[in-house]
N, C-alpha and C positions, 0 to 999 in steps of 0.2 A: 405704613408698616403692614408687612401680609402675616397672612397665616402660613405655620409653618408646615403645614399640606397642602401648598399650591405655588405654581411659579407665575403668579401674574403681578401686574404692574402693582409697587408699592406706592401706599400715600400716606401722609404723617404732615407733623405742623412744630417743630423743636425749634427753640429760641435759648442764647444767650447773652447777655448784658453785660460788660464789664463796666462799673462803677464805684466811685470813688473810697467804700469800704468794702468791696465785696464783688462779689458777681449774682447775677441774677437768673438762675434756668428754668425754664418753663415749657412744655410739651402737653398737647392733647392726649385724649384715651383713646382715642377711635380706633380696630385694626381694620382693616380691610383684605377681604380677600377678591379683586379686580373690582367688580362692583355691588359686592354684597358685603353686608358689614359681619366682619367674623366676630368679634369682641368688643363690646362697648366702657371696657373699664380695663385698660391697659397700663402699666407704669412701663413709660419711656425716659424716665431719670434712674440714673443709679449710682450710687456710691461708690467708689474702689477702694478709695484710701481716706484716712480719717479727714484730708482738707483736699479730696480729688470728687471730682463725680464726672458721670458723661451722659451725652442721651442718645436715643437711639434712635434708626430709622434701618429699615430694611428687609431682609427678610428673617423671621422670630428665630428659627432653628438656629442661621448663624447667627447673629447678635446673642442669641442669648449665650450661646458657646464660646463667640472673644469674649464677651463679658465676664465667664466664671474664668476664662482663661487667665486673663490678666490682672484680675481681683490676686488669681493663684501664684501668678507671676512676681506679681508687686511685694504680696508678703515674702516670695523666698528671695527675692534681693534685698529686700528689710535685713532678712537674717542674717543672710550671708555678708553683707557689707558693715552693720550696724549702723547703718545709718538711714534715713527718710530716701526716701527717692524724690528727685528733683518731676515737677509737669510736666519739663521738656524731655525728661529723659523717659520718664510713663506714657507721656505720649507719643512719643517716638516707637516705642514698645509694642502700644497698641495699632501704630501705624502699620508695623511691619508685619503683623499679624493680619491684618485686612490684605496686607499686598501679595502675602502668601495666599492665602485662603481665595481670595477671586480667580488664582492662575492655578488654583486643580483644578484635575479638568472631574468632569459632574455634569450630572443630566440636571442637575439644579443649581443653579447659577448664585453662587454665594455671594449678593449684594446684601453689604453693610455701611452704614453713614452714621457716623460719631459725630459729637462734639464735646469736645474733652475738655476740661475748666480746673483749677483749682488754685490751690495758693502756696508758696514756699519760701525761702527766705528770697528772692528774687522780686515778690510781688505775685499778684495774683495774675494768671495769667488763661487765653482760651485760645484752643484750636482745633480746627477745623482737618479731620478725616476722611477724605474723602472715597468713597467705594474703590477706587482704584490704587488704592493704599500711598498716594499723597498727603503732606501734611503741611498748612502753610497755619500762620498765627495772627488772630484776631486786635487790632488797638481796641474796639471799641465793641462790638456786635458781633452776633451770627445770627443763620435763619435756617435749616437743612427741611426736606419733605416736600412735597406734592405744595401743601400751602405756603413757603416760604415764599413765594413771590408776591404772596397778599402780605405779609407779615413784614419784607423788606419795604414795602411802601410805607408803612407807617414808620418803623425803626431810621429811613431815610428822613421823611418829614419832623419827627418828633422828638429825637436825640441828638438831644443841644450840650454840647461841653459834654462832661463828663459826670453824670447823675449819681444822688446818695441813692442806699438799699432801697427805700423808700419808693423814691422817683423811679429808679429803674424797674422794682416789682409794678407799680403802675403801669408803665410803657410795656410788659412784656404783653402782660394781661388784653394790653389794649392791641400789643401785635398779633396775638394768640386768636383773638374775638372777632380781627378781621379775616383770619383764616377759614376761620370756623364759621361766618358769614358766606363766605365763597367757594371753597374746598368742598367736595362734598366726602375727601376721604380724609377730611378732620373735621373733628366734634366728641358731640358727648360728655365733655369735662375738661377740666384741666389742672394740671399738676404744677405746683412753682417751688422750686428749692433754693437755698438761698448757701452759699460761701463766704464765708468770712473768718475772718482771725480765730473764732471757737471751733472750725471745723464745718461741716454740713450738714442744713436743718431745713429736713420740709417743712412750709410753714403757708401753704392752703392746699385742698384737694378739693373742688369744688364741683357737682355734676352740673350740666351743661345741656338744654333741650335743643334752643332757640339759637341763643347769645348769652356772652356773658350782658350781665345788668350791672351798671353803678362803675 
């Protein structure tokens, strides 16, 4: 993830789990700006909707701008419709928002990488946004950032069937720490939130020197 004063290469480490009550998301704090660390205590989870959330990766000025955009979005078709907005239709929303925004043209190059999760009467459901404003949907996992390719090796190796909260908060943590082992533009901490039937609950924020431990 860069700083929003520089157009250099982003890096980031975002995970999600879907499991058998829930889903499981989890992102580093590190930001980067090419190879100097801009911020070492970053939130890359956010909330949209009372049982949506997504994470982020890319560059902070746009991300943080789809982000208020479509939080803005989701409430006025709450209104106007009265009723919930379905994941696939919010993320479809947020998709076409990425596919706009990367094709103005700009001396700064508006890359954005979602991973957009939640639940509705459908089941809980994740997908994957990708900077060029595609949107395809997760059965099981995701990985997005510079460290996802540490992060899919373990989530390949270690997700068997279809894990409770529990097991999957375990497994993110553990995709997260091999990131942050190897990556060097993720670290510092890590954030894990969780979805399930009550809505969306961070539930650790932990700083991060080495590795995680335990």
């Amino acid at each position: 993830m860069t700083n929003d004063e520089t157009t250099m290469k982003t890096g980031t480490t975002t995970i999600a789990i879907r499991c058998k009550d829930g889903i499981v998301l989890a992102a580093d704090k590190r930001a980067t700006a090419g190879t100097m660390i801009a911020n070492k205590w970053v939130d890359k989870i956010f909330a949209v909707e009372d049982y949506m959330a997504l994470t982020t990766a890319g560059t902070v000025s746009d991300v943080q701008l789809l982000v208020k955009l479509v939080k803005a979005e989701l409430r006025l078709k709450r209104l106007r419709t009265g009723r919930n907005v379905s994941v696939k239709e919010a993320a479809n929303l947020l998709a076409g928002m990425v596919y706009s925004n990367i094709r103005k043209f700009s001396s700064i190059p508006g890359i954005s990488h979602f991973i957009f999760a939640g639940h509705d009467e459908e089941g809980f459901k994740i997908y994957d946004i990708y900077p060029d404003g595609s949107i395809t949907e997760a059965e099981d996992y995701l990985a997005s950032g510079s460290g996802s390719v540490f992060a899919y090796g373990v989530l390949e190796t270690l997700y068997k069937g279809t894990p409770n909260l529990d097991e999957g908060q375990a497994l993110a943590l553990k995709a997260v720490n091999a990131a942050l082992q190897r990556d060097s533009a993720s670290g510092n901490g890590v954030d894990v939130v969780l979805i399930n039937h009550d809505g969306v609950k961070k539930v650790l924020t932990r700083k991060v020197e080495k590795g995680l431990e335990g």
